[in-house]
N, C-alpha and C positions, 0 to 999 in steps of 0.2 A: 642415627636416631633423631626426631622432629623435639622439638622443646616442647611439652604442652603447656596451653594458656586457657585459663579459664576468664572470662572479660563479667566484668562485672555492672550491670546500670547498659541498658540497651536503647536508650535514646539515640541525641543525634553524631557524637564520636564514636560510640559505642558499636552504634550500626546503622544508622538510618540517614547520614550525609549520604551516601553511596548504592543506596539499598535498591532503588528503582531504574538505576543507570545501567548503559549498554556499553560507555566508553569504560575505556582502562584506568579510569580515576580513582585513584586509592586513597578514599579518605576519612573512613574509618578503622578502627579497632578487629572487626569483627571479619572484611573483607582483607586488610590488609594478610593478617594470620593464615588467614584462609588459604590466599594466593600465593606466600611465600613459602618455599619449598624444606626448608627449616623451620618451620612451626607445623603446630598441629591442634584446631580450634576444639577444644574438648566439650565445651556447656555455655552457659549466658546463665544470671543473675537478674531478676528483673521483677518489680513489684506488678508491675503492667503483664493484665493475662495476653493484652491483643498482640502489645508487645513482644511476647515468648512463642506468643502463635507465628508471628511474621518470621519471627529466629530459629522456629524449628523446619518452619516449610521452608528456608532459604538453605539452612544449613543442616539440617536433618540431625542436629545432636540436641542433647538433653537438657534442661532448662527451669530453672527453681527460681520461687518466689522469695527467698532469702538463704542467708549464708545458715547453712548447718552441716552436720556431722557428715553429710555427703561428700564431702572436700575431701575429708582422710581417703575414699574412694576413688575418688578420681583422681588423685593425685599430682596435680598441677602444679609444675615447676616456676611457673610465669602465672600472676592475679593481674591484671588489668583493672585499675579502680574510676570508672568514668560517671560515676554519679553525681548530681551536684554537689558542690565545692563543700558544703555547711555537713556534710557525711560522710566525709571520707575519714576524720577521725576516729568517727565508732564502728563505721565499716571493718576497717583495718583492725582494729580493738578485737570486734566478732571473728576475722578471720584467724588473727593469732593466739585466740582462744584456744583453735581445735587444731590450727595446723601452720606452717611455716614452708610456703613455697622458699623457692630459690631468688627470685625477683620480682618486683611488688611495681607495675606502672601505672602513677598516678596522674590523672589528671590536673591540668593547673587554675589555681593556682593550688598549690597545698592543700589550703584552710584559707578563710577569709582572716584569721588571725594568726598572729604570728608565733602566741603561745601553743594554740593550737598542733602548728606546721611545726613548730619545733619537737611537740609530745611526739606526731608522726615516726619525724628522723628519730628520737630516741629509743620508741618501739624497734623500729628497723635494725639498727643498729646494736639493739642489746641480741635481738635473735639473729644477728649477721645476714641480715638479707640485703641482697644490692636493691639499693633505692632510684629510682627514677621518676621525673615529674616530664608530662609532654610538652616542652616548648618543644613543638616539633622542628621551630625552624633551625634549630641548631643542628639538625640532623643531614641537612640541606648543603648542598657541596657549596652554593653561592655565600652563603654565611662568612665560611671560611675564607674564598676570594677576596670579600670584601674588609675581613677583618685584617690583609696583611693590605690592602690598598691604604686603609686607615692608618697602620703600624708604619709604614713609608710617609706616608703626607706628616704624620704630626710629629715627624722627627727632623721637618720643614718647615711647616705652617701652622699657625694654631688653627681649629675647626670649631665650627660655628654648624648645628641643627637644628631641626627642627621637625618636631614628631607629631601626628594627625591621628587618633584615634577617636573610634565611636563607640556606641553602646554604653557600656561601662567601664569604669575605671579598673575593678579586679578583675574580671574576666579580658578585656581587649588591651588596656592599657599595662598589662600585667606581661602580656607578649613582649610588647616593646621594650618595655625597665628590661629586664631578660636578654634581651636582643641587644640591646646598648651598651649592658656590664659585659656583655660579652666581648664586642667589639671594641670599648673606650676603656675599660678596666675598671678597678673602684670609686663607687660612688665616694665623693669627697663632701658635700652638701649640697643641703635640700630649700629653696628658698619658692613656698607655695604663692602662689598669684590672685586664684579664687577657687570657690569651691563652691558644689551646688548638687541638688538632689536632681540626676537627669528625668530620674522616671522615678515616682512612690510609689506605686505599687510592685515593682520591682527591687525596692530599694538601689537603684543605679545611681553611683557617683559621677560625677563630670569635674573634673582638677584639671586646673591649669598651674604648673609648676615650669622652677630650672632647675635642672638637676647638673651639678658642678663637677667634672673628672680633672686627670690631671692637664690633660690637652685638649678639653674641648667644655662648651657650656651647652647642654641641649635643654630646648624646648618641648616641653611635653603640651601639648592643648587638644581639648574636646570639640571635634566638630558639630554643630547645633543641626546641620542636614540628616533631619530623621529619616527620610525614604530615601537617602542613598549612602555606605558607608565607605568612609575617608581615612583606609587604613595604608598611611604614610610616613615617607621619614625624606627627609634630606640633605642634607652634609654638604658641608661649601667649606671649600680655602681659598687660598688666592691664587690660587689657579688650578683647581679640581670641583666641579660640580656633580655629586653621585646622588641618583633620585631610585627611590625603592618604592614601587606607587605597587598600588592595591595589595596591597598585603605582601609583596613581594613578588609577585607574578610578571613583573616586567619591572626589569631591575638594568641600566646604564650607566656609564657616566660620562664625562663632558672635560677633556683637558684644555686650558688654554694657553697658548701660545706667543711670547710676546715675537714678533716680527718686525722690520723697520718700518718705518713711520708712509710710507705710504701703499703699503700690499696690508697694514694693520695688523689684527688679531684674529690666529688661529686656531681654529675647533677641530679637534678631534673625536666622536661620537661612537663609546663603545658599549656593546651590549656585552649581560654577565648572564649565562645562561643559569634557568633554577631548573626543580622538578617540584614545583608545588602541588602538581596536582596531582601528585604520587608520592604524599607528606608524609600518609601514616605506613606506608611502604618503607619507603626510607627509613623509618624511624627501627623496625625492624630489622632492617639491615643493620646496622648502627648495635641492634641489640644482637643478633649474630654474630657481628667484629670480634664485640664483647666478651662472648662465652666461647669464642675458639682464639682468647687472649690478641688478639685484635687493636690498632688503634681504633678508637670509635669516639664520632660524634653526639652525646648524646647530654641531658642537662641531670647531672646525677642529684641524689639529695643536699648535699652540702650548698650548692650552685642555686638549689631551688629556696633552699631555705634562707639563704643572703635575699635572693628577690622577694620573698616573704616579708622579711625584715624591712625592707625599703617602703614595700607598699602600704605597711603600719606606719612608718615613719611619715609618710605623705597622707594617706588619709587619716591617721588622726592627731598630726600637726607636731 
């Protein structure tokens, strides 16, 4: 039996990253379901008529302009909440009004606050439904490579990073905090640098922070290059260089070697293989693990809501 998912908010994770492609890139919601042999894409949710129009000629199921009494109908095991961030509270509110899937996957961040993200996990939690937020990248087999490369080096060396995001501070830079605790473990302190409105009409933050663990200091900083984005990270010891550039999508690292004093210092240059471009793929896999009792990769609610907590801690001081 397929799991059914009802996806909710039909923009661009929702469906529309992916929607016009001929490659196997899987990087929405609404394709990933689709393609994986263990689900089964039942409806879409969408204020947007043109929106629903694109959602039913692609995928030929059925499609509403808001949550109502139709859910007890359909009866989806899996909600998919991909609307923006400032919504997903009452969304979720609306849905467990009338009905209580099995699994609830929410887009990240949570909430833009923290009380918010917190009401979230408690909803979930009192109706026992498994919670998930998409940091997708934890879903990602390279993640985990990298996290035991970490676990080795800084039971050597201390590590020294440094993290490159753009756009916005909760939306992009929300990945990373994410990606970091995962990797370095608990955040110990938060020592902010500067702060600035990137974009107002948007309300976009831009922070420059160090955020303190137990074996390492990392640099969080906003890149100012509006037409092109700078989603980076890179981790240096005294002799490990590991660079994770553009989002992850080509990810290395760099051992070096000390040798005697006239053949010098040697490089060894290795690549970590990812599947980014089969993100929101993976992520269902991850959720498959899950429901046939599985280890799995995935960032459940309690994980998400620690990152919640941080990003209040940093934007507002």
């Amino acid at each position: 039996m397929r799991t059914k998912c009802l996806v909710v908010g039909l923009g661009n994770i929702g469906m529309l990253y992916d929607y016009n492609t001929n490659s196997n890139d899987t990087l929405s919601h609404c394709n990933a379901i689709s393609r994986h042999k263990n689900f089964e894409l039942i409806g879409g949710v969408e204020k947007s008529k043109k929106l629903r129009s694109q959602f039913f000629k692609k995928y030929k199921k059925p499609t509403f302009s808001k949550i109502s009494n139709y859910i007890k109908d359909l009866k989806p095991e899996l909600i998919v909440i991909a609307t923006p961030t400032n919504t997903h509270l009452l969304i979720i509110k609306k849905i467990l009004d009338i009905y209580e899937p099995k699994i609830i996957i929410c887009e990240k961040p949570m909430d833009s606050s923290y009380k918010n993200a917190k009401k979230i996990y408690d909803l979930c939690k009192k109706s026992k439904i498994n919670l998930f937020v998409n940091y997708m990248r934890q879903s990602d087999k390279s993640t985990s490579v990298i996290r035991e490369i970490i676990k080795k080096e800084s039971n050597k060396h201390s590590l020294k990073a440094i993290v490159w995001y753009s756009k916005d501070f909760m939306t992009n830079c929300s990945h990373f905090i994410n990606l970091i605790e995962n990797w370095f473990g608990e955040l110990k302190n938060i020592k902010e640098i500067s702060k600035k409105i990137a974009d107002k009409k948007k309300n976009f933050y831009s922070i420059d922070f160090v955020a303190f663990y137990k074996n390492a200091n990392v640099v969080f900083s906003f890149s100012p290059d509006k037409k092109k984005e700078l989603n980076s990270i890179e981790i240096i010891t005294s002799n490990l260089r590991l660079n994770y550039q553009d989002g992850g999508k080509e990810i290395y690292y760099t051992r070096f070697k000390n040798t005697d004093q006239k053949k010098g210092e040697t490089k060894t240059k290795r690549y970590i293989k990812n599947q980014l471009d089969q993100y929101q793929y993976n992520v269902y896999n991850e959720i498959s693990n899950f429901l046939n009792g599985k280890k799995y990769l995935l960032c459940n609610g309690k994980e998400a809501l620690q990152t919640a907590r941080y990003l209040s801690l940093i934007k507002n001081g």
